[in-house]
TITOR-847595 format. One record per residue (C-alpha): residue in one letter; z, y, x. Coordinates in steps of 0.2 Angstrom, whole numbers, padded with zeros to 4 digits, always signed. Layout:
% TITOR-847595
aZYX...
END
This chain:
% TITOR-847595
x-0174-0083+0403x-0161-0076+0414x-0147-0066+0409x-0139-0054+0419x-0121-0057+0423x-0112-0043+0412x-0126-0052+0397x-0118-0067+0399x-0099-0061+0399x-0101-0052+0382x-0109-0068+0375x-0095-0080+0381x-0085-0067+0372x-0094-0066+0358x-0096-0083+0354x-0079-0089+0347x-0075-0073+0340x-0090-0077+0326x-0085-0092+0314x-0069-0080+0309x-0086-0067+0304x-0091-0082+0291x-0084-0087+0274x-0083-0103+0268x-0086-0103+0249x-0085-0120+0242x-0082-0138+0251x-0082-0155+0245x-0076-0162+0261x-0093-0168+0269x-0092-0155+0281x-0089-0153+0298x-0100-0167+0304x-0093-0178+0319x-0108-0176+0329x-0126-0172+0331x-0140-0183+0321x-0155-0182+0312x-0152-0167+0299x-0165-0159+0287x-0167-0140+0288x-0174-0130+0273x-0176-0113+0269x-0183-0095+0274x-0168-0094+0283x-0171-0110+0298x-0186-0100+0306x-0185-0082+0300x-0165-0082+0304x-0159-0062+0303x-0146-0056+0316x-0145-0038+0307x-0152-0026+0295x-0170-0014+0298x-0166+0002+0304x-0155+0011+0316x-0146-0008+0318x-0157-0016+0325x-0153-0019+0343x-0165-0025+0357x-0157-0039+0364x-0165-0051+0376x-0166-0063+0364x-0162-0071+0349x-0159-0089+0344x-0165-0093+0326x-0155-0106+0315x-0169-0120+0321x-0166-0117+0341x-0146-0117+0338x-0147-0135+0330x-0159-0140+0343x-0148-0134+0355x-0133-0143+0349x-0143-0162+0348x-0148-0163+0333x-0163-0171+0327x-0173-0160+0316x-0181-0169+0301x-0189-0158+0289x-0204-0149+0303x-0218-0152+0291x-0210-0142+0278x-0204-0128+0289x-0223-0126+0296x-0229-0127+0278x-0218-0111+0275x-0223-0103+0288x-0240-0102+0284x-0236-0096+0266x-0225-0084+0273x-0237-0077+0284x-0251-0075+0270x-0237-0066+0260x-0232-0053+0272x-0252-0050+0277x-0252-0045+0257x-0234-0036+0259x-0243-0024+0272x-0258-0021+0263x-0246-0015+0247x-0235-0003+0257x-0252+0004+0263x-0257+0008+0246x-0238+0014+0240x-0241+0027+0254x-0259+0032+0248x-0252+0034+0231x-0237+0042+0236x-0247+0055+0250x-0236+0049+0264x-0238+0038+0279x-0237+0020+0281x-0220+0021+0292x-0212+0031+0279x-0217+0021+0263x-0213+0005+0272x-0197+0010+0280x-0183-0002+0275x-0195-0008+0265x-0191-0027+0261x-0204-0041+0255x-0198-0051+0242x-0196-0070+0246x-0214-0078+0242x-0212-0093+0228x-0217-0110+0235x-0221-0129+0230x-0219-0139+0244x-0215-0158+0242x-0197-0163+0247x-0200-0182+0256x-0192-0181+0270x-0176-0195+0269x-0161-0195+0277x-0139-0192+0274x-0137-0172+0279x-0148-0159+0273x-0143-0140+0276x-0155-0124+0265x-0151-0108+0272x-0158-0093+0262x-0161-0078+0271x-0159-0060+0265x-0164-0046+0276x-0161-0025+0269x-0162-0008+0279x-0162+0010+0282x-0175+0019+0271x-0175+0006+0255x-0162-0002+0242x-0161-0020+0235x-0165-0023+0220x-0162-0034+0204x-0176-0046+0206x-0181-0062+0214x-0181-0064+0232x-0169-0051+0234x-0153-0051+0223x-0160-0067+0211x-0165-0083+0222x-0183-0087+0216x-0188-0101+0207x-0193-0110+0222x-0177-0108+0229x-0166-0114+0214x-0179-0127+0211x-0177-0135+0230x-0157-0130+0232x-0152-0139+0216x-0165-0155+0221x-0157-0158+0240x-0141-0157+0232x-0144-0171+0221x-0158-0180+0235x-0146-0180+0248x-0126-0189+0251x-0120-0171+0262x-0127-0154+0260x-0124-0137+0264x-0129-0122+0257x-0128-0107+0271x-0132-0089+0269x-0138-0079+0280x-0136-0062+0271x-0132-0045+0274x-0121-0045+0257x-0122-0052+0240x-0134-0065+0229x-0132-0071+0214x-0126-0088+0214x-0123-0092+0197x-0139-0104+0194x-0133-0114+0209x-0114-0115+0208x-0115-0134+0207x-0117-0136+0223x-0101-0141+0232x-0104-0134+0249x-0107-0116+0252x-0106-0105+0267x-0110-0086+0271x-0114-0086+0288x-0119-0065+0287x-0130-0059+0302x-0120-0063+0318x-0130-0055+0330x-0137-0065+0346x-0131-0080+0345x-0133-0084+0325x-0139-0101+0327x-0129-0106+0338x-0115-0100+0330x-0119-0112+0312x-0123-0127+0325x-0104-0126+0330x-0098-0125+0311x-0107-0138+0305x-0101-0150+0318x-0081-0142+0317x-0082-0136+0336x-0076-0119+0325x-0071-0117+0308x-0074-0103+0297x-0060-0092+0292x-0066-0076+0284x-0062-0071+0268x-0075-0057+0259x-0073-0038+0258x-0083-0036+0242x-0085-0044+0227x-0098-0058+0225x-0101-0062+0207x-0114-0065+0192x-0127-0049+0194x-0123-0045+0175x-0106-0045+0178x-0105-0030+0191x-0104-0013+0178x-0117-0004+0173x-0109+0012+0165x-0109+0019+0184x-0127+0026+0189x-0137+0021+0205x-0154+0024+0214x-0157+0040+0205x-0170+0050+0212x-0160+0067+0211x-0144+0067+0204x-0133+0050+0206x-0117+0051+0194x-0102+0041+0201x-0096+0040+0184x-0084+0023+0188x-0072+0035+0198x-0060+0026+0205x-0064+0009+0199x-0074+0001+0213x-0075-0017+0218x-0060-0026+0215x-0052-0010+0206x-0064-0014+0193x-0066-0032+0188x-0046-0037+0193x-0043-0021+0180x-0052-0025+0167x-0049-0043+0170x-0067-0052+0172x-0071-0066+0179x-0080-0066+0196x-0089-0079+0206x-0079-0076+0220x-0065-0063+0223x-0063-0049+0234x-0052-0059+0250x-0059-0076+0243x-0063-0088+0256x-0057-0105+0260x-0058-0114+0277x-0059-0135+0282x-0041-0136+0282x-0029-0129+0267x-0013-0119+0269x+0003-0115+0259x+0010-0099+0260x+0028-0095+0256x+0039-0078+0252x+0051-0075+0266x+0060-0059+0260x+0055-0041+0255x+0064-0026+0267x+0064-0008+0264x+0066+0006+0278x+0066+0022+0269x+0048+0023+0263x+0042+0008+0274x+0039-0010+0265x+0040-0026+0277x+0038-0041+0269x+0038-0059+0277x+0028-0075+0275x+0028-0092+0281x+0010-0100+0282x+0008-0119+0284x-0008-0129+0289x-0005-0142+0275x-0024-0149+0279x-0031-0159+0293x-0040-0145+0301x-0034-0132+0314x-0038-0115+0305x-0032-0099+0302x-0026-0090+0284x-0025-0072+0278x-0011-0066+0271x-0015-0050+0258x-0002-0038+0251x-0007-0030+0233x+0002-0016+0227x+0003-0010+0210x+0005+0006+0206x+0012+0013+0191x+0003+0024+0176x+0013+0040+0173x+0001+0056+0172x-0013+0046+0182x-0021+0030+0176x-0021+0017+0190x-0031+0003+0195x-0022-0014+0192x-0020-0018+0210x-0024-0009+0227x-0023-0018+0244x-0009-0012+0252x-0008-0023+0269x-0014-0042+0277x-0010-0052+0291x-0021-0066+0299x-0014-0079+0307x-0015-0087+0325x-0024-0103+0325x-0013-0116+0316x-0013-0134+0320x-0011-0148+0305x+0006-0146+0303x+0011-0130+0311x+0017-0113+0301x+0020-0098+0307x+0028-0083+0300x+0020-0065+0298x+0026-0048+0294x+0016-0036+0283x+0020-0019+0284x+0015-0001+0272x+0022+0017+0269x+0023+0019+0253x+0017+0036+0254x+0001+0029+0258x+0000+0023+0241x-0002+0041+0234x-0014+0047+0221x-0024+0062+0220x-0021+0072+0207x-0034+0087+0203x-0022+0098+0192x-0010+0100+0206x-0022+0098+0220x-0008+0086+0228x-0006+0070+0233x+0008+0062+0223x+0019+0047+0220x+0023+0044+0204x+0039+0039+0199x+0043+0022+0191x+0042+0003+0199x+0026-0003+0212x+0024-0021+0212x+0021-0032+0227x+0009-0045+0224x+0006-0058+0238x-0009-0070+0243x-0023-0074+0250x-0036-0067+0236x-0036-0055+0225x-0034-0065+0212x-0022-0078+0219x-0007-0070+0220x+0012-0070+0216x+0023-0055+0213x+0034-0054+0228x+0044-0039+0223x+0047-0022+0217x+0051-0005+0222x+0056+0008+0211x+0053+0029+0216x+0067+0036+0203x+0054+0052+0204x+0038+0058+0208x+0034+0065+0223x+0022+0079+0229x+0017+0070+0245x+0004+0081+0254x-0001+0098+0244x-0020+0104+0248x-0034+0111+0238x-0048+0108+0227x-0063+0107+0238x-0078+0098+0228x-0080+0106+0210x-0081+0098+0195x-0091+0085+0190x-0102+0086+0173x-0093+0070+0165x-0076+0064+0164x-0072+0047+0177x-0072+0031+0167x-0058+0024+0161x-0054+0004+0156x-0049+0002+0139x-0038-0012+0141x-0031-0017+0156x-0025-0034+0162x-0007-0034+0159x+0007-0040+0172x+0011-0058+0175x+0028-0057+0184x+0038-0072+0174x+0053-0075+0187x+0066-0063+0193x+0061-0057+0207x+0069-0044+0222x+0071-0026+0219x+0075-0012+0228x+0074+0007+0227x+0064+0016+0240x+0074+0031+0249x+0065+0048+0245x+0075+0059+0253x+0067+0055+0270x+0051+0061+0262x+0047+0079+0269x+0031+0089+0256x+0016+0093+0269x+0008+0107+0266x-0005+0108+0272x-0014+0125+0282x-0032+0129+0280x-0033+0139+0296x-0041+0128+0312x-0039+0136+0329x-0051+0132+0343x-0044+0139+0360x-0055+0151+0365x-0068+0148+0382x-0069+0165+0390x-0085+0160+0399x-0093+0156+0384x-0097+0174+0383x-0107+0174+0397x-0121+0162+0386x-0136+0172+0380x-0141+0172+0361x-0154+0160+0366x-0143+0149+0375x-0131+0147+0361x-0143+0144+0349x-0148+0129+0361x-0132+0120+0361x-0132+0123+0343x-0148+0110+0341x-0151+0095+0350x-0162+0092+0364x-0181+0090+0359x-0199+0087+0366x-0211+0098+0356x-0224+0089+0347x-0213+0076+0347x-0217+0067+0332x-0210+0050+0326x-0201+0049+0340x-0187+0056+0331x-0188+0046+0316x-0186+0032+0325x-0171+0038+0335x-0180+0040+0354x-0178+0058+0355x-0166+0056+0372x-0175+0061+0388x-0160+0054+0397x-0160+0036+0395x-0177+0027+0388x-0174+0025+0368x-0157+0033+0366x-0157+0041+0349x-0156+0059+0356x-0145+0072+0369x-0139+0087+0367x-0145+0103+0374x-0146+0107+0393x-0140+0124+0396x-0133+0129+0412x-0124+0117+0422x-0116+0111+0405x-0117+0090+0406x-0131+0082+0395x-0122+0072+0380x-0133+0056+0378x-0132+0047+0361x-0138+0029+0357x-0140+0023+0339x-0130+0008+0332x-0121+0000+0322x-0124-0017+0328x-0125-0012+0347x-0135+0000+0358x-0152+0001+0351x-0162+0007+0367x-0178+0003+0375x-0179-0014+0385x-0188-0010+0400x-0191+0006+0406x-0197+0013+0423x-0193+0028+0435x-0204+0041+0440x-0206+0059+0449x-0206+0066+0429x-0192+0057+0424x-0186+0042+0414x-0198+0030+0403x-0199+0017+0390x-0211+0004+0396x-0221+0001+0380x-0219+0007+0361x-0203+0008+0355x-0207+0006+0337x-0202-0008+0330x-0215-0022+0328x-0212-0019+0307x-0217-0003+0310x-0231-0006+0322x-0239-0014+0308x-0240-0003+0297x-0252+0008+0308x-0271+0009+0307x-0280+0004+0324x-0285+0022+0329x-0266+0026+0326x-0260+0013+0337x-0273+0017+0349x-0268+0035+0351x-0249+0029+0352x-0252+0016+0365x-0262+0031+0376x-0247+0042+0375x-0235+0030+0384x-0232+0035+0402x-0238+0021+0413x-0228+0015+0427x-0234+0022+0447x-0236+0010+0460x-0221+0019+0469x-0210+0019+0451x-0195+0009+0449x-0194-0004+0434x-0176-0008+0425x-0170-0018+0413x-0160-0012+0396x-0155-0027+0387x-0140-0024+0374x-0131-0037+0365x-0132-0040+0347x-0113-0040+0339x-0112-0046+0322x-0116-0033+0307x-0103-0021+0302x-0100-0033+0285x-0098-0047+0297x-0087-0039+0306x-0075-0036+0292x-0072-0054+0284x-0065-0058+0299x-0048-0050+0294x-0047-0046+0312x-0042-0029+0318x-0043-0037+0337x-0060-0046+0334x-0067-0028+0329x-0059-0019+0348x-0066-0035+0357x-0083-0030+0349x-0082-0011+0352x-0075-0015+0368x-0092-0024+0372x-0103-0010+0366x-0091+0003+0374x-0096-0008+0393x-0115-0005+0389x-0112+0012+0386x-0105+0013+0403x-0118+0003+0413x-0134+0013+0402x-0126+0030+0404x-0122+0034+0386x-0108+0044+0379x-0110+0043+0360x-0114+0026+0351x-0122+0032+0333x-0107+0020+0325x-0095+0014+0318x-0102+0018+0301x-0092+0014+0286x-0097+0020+0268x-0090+0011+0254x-0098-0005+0246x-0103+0005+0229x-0115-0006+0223x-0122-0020+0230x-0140-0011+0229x-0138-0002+0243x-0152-0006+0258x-0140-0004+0270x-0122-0009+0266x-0122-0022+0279x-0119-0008+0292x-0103-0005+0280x-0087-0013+0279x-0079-0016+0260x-0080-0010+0245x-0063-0005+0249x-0055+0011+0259x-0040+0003+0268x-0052-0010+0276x-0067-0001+0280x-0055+0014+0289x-0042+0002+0299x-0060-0008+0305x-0069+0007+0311x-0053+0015+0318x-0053-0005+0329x-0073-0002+0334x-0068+0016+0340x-0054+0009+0350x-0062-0004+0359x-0078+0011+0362x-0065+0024+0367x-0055+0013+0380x-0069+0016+0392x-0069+0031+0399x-0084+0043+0395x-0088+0033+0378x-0086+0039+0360x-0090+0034+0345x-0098+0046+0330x-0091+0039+0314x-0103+0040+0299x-0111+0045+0286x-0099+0058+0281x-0098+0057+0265x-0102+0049+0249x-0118+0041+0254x-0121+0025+0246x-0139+0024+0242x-0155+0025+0252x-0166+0031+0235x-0172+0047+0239x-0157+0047+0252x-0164+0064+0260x-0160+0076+0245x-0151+0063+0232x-0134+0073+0225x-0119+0062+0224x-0107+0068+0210x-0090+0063+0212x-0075+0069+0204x-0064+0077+0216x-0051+0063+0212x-0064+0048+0217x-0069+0054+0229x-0055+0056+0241x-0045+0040+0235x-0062+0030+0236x-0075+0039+0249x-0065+0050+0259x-0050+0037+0262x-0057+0026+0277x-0063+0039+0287x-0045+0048+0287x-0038+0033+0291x-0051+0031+0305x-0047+0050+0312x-0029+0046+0311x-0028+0029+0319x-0040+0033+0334x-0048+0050+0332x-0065+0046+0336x-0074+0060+0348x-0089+0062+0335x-0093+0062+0316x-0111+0063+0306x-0113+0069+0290x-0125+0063+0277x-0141+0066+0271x-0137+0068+0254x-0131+0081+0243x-0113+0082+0239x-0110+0090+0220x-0124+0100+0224x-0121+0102+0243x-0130+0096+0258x-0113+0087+0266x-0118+0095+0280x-0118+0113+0275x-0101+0109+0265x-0088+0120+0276x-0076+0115+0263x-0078+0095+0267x-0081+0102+0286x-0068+0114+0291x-0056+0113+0276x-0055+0092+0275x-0060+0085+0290x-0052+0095+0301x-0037+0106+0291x-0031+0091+0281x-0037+0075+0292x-0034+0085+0308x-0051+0076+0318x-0054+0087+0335x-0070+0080+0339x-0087+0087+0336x-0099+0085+0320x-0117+0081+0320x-0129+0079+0309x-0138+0065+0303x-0156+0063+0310x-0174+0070+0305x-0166+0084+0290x-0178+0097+0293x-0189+0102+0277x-0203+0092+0284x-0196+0077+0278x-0196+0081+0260x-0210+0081+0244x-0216+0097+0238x-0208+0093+0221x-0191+0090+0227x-0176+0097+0217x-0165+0102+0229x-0169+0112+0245x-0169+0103+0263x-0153+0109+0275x-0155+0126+0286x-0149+0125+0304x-0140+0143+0300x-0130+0136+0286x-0126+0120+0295x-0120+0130+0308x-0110+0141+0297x-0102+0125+0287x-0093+0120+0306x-0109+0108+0309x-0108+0110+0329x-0127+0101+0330x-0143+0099+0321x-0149+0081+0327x-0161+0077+0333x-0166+0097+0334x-0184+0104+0334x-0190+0121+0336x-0189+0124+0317x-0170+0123+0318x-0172+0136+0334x-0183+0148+0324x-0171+0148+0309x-0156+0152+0318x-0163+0163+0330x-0170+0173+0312x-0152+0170+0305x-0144+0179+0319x-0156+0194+0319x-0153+0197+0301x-0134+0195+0301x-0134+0177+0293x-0124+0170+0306x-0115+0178+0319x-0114+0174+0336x-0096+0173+0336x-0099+0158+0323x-0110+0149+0337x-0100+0152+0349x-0087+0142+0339x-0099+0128+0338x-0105+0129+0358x-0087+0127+0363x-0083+0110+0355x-0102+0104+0362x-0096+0111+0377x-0078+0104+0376x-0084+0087+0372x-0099+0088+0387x-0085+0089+0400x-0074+0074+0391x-0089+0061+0392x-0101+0066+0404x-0085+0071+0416x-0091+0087+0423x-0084+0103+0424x-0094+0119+0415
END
């Protein structure tokens, strides 16, 4: 196997960046090893290692190295084959039987294979095989896979370990003098039966070079030093009061409490805490002195490596707010700081920085954000629930911050409220100062968005118009656009926008783990090729023979005179990954690498960074996701954007906009979320985002939004994202959200292409002659009016000349 020059750069820039994507759990010591030896590997995990979720993450890389080659690779002597190949065979016979299943669902459920079985995951298989191998060092590493189309659910071999698993954990844990439990996982299991086991790492899904990358930790070449963005705990211990995977109607009847709001409100123990994580080495991290600038906090630490280890520490600032006419969560993240790497013995000292404005609450009767009078306290640390207050600021009264309006209805419940709260455990006098109001100007804000006008744009016929309206299609297309290869510009792009005129082609590539385009292509007189299918081998298998026969003749086949290329993309870690790191810069180095493949493959829009909130842990794909928490998941996305957007030409599309955190019925599912909740909980990041480094794109949903298809919401479009959160770039929709998708009983209507128009929706993705048809019928009858596409076409057509860098 060779790799192409630019393949190996981003991997030699990949590769230290990963062991700050992993957490370290629990140590006893035993770990790192000092060099290679004979080590025993176990688990689903060693052979069927995952580098990312199903779906519009997965990325075709050149290759992949499973944990097996990465410790093979490193010099070790690998022990335990005889049970790996034993569990391969009863894998294998299980996933024959998961096929056959998903092939019945579908019968049943009058669909096809590839739908029923999308994100579809096979539940681990239970096992008995004999443990007889000897030896000092033995590593299990359980392997969790989730994805587009399908949530997780409570049950063994998903959320639970199976028997098998606990059974074979807890007996190499007692069998063996050093050993390691690692998961690969795209987010949470419940750990509870096996929390005697005293060495635990999350590895996540890292993309390429997973193996290697748990090689190098295990023998302290790296160290981990992520700390996690949601909350692993005891399955019954996450709240049950808030509805999930609904078929129709989802209730978010938590509000505001999510994550962390919740269980350090109300108090309850957790496994492990939001910002948990420890590392090889241990630090002491000291108070240096609170600071106040009008509304801007600074506070100092000094961090020491008191351990033997080099590492690095985070240091996390909680703020809490005070109840005056709002209730409030006990604490919100309000800043952190990740050190350099620190020797044994060295410190350093780090400044963390907020406005406190930004620590404004939404308050429905008013519609304003406001600042309630009376005293926030700083809480400092490196968990959310170890920390110490640092200091308080008092606001001697409240403040109308940002005045808007209402934009989302009512809800048919009232948001839940805790009881009893944890109560404040300040014991020592500590600094307090009063924050200076009067710099605080009210922003009021004006529903009234101007788009300069393109004179030219007049010259466009009705048909022409309607074009840029909807995205570029193939008729008869088919699955194609299911499973994002709807571009005809580059071989297994996601889709392109319309050409019309001499108006540049906008090519877009699906993400969020990389470029997912096709791996070899070829060049002919008609055009450009993917040289095979590009489904994915899941899906493949979920075809009947005559199927796969009829799609295997419709693949162009290469001319003696065509030219054959190469796509290969790398595989960055998964969005979750990503996150734990703590690190702003690790997240630009990784757009920065997708943003130079953009470049080299000739697309403009990477379908990413995508950054709903950790609801539930259900949810199939929340390892494309940040956090359960706003300020991360928007200050992470607005990193990936800059590092895409620093190469000219390339932009990212921000997604799913908004409230989408399930994949049950996730076409025509209706999120209902008090006005409140959802814009200090779902809303939040991707302001931050806009503001930080206004991304050129954004997606909307699938799902409903209070009885609204997000993307016919002109109020969430128009008055929100682009009155209030001032974004200039243009809005898409999600893919494949044409009527055809849905079941004849479905509650709610599929989107229309006039009314997404209308809601400031500039392109139905990936477009088909249905959305044509109802927009040409929409004009005719007066439903939309050609000014109203022409507002649309001139933002396609503003954003055509940015990236593809022609002139109209």
């Amino acid at each position: 196997m060779e790799l192409q020059k630019y393949e190996q750069e981003h991997l030699d820039i990949l590769r230290p960046l990963l062991p700050e994507c992993t957490v370290l759990l629990k140590k006893n010591g035993d770990f790192p090893l000092g060099k290679p030896g004979k080590i025993a590997l176990y688990g689903n995990g060693v052979r069927k290692t995952v580098k990312g979720g199903t779906g519009s993450g997965e990325v075709n890389s050149r290759f992949f190295e499973i944990v097996e080659d990465g410790f093979q690779k490193a010099g070790f002597e690998i022990v335990s084959r005889d049970w790996l190949d034993a569990y391969d065979e009863i894998y294998d016979k299980a996933q024959a039987g998961f096929t056959e299943e998903i092939r019945r669902r579908a019968q049943e459920h009058h669909t096809h294979p590839v739908i029923e079985g999308m994100g579809a995951v096979m539940p681990e298989p239970e096992y008995d095989l004999p443990l007889n191998v000897k030896g000092e060092t033995a590593i299990y590493v359980l392997a969790r896979i989730s994805g587009e189309g399908n949530d997780r659910e409570a049950r063994e071999g998903d959320i639970f370990l199976t028997e098998s698993e606990r059974r074979t954990i807890l007996e190499l844990k007692r069998q063996y003098r050093r050993f390691m439990l690692v998961l690969n996982v795209g987010g949470p299991v419940d750990l509870s039966p096996v929390m005697e086991v005293e060495n635990i790492l999350i590895l996540s899904q890292l993309g390429v070079q997973t193996g290697s990358a748990l090689a190098d930790l295990v023998l302290g070449k790296t160290y981990p030093s992520g700390k996690l963005t949601t909350t692993w705990t005891k399955w019954k211990d996450y709240p049950d009061f808030a509805s999930f995977g609904e078929q129709d109607d989802t209730r978010y009847q938590e509000g505001i409490y999510v994550g962390y709001r919740y269980f350090d409100s109300v108090d309850k123990e957790v496994l492990f805490p939001f910002g948990y994580g420890v590392s090889y080495t241990n630090f002491e991290v000291r108070f240096k002195g609170l600071k106040l600038d009008k509304m801007t906090a600074e506070i100092g630490a000094e961090v020491v490596n008191i351990g033997d280890f080099c590492g690095k520490e985070v240091v996390q600032l909680y703020v809490s707010v005070p109840e005056g006419k709002l209730d409030q969560p006990y604490q919100t993240l309000a800043s952190w700081k990740k050190t350099e790497e620190l020797k044994p013995g060295e410190k350093q000292t780090v400044e963390l920085s907020f406005l406190l404005t930004d620590l404004a609450s939404y308050d429905e009767e008013q519609a304003a954000w406001i600042l309630e009078q009376g005293e926030y306290t700083l809480r400092m640390g490196n968990s959310s629930r170890d920390t110490e207050v640092c200091g308080v600021i008092s606001v001697p009264e409240t403040l109308v911050i940002k005045s808007v309006k209402n934009c989302f209805g009512k809800p048919d419940f009232t948001d839940w409220k805790p009881e009893r709260k944890r109560k404040d455990r300040v014991g020592k006098k500590i600094q307090s100062l009063e924050a200076d109001i009067s710099s605080v100007d009210i922003v009021k804000v004006v529903y009234e968005h101007k788009d300069e006008p393109m004179p030219e744009m007049e010259g466009f016929s009705d048909e022409e118009l309607i074009s840029l309206n909807v995205g570029a299609f193939v008729a008869g297309g088919g699955v194609t656009g299911i499973i994002g290869n709807a571009s005809m510009s580059v071989a297994g792009a996601a889709g392109e926008t319309a050409k019309v005129g001499e108006i540049p082609v906008i090519v877009m590539a699906d993400g969020p783990a990389g470029l997912r385009l096709s791996q070899k292509c070829f060049r002919d007189e008609n055009g450009i090729h993917s040289l095979g299918s590009t489904m994915p081998e899941t899906m493949q298998n979920l075809l009947t023979e005559d199927e796969r026969a009829y799609m295997n003749s419709m693949i162009p086949q290469p001319g003696e005179d065509s030219e054959i290329f190469e796509q290969y993309a790398t595989a960055i870690p998964i969005g979750t990954a990503i996150a734990q790191s703590w690190n702003p810069l690790l997240a630009e180095r990784c757009g920065d690498i997708v943003g130079s493949e953009m470049e080299r493959f000739g697309i403009h829009l990477w379908l990413a960074p995508a950054l709903n909130i950790h609801r539930s842990i259900r949810c199939g794909r929340n390892y494309e996701y940040f956090s359960e928490d706003p300020l991360i998941s928007g200050v992470f996305a607005a990193a990936l954007t800059k590092g895409v957007q620093s190469h000219p030409g390339c932009g990212v599309t921000i997604k799913h906009f908004a409230a989408n955190n399930q994949e049950t019925n996730r076409y025509n599912n209706n999120s209902i979320v008090s006005e409140r909740a959802l814009r200090e909980i779902y809303l939040k990041g991707f302001e931050i985002c806009v503001r930080l480094a206004q991304p050129k794109a954004l997606m909307t949903s699938y799902n409903l939004l209070n009885g609204k298809h997000t993307s016919e919401h002109r109020e969430l479009l128009e008055d929100v994202l682009r009155c209030e959160f001032e974004f200039d770039g243009i809005v898409m929709t999600d893919w494949v959200t044409s009527s055809d998708i849905l079941s004849a009983d479905a509650k709610y209507p599929a989107p229309e292409a006039y009314k997404v128009a209308l809601a400031g929706n500039d392109l139905f993705m990936p477009g088909s002659q249905q959305e044509i048809d109802n927009l040409t019928a929409a004009l005719k009858n007066g439903h939309i009016t050609r000014e109203e596409l022409i507002k649309n076409a001139i933002r396609i057509c503003r954003m055509a000349v940015e990236l593809a860098g022609a002139s109209v």
